[in-house]
N, C-alpha and C positions, 0 to 999 in steps of 0.2 A: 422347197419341197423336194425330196429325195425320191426321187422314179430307178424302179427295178422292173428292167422287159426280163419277164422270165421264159422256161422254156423254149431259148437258143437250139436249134442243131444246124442251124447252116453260117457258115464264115460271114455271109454277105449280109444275114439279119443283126449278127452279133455289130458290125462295123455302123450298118445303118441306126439301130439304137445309139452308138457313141457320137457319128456325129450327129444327131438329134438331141444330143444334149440328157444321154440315162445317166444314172449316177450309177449302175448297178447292171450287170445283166446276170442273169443266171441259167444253169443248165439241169435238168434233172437227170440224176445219175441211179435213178432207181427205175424198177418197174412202172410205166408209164406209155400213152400214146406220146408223150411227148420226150420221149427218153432220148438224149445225145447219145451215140455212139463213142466210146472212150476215146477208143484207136482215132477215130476220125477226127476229135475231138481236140486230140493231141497233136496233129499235125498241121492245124493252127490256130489254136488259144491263146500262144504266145505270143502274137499279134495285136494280141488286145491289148491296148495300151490305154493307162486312162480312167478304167471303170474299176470297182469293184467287182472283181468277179467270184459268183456263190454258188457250189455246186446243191442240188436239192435231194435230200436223203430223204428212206422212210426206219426199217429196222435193219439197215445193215449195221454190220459187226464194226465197232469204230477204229480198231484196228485196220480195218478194209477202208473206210470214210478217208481216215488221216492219209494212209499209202496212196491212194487216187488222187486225193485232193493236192497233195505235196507233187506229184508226177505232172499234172495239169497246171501245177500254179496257181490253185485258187487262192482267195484273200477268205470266204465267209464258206463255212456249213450251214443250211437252212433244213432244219430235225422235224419230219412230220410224225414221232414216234417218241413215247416217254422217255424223258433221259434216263440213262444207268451211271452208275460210279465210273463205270468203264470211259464214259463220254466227257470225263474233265481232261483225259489226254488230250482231247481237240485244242481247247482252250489254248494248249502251251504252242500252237500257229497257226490259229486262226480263230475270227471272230466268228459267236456262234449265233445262228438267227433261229428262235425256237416258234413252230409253227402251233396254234395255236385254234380249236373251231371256238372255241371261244373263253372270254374273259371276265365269264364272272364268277363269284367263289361258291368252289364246290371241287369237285375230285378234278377236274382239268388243270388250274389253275398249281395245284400242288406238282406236276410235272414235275418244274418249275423249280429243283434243290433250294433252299438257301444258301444266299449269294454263289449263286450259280451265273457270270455275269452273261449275259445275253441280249439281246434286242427281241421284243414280241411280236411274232405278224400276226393278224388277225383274221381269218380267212371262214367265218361259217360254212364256205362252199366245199370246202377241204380239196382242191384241186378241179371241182366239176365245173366250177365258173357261173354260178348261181349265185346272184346277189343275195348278201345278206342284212341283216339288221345295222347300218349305219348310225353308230352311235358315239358318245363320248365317253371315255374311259379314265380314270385316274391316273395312269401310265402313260409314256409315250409305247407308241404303238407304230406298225407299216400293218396298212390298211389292203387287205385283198380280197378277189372273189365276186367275180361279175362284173369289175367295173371296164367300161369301156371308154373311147373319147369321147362320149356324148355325155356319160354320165359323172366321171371323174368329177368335175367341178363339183356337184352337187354334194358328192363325197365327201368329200375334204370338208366343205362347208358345214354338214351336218354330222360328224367324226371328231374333226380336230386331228387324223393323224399326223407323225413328221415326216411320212414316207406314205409310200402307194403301191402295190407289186401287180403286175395284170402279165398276162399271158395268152386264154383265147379271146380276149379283147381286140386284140391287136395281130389277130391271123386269118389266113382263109381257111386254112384246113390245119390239124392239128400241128405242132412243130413249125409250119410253115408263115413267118410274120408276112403283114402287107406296113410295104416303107411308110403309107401316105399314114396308116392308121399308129402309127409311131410314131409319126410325125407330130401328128395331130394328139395323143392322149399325152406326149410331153410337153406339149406346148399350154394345152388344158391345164394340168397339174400344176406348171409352172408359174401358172398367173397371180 
């Protein structure tokens, strides 16, 4: 199972997810409680060694996405905002992770260009961290939104995704992860 600790801003959470075994961590680089600071950002992300690391967009300009993302070193964009034409520049270094409240057909799933290549997360909660409808979908999918270490199992169980992304699952106060609860929803996912 592919585990992504998202909403990173301190060096020490980022380190504790990797050695806890995340395949992923990520940073929000937009408007957010849980927003990284660039600058701070920058002065040690290049430490992270090991994970994939995906900065978290909403409607910035992808000219702006690509120049931060490339300055940081990221590996993945994760888009909570319709693509445009403008946004296949990403594509040419880096994989793109398209956020998604949901996956069934109708105006959302059109996002989505043809062969637009991408990964889908699936997050009803749209960043609030409110569980949503745990279900199985024709795609693979990264499953997000409410889940925590208690609940994760059940998740996966009842979804089928190939991944899992959580965020205030695994914090005391917004931004701020707790190690044990990292500990504990990678090891859940993992089994």
């Amino acid at each position: 199972m592919w585990v992504k600790i998202c909403g990173i801003t301190r060096y020490e959470d980022a380190r504790a997810a990797c050695a806890y075994g995340a395949d992923a961590v990520g940073f929000v680089l937009t408007l957010s409680r849980r927003r990284a600071d660039p600058y701070l950002l920058g002065s040690w992300i290049h430490e992270i060694q090991g994970v994939e690391k995906v900065g978290v967009f909403t409607d910035e300009d992808p000219v702006y996405i690509a120049e931060i993302s490339k300055r940081l070193g990221l590996d993945a964009v994760q888009l909570h905002a319709p693509l445009a034409l403008a946004h296949r520049l990403l594509l040419e270094d880096f994989r793109v992770i398209m956020a998604l409240k949901d996956a069934d057909p109708g105006p959302e799933p059109a996002r989505i260009p043809e062969g637009f290549p991408c990964r889908v997360l699936l997050d009803p909660s749209m960043g609030t961290g409110r569980a949503g409808n745990w279900r199985r979908l024709g795609i693979p999918f990264i499953l997000a939104g409410g889940l925590t270490p208690e609940n994760v199992g059940q998740a996966i169980a009842q979804a089928g995704p190939f991944g899992v992304d959580v965020s205030s699952g695994v914090e005391t106060e917004p931004g701020i992860k707790d190690r044990e609860k990292i500990r504990k929803f990678i090891q859940e996912a993992k089994k």
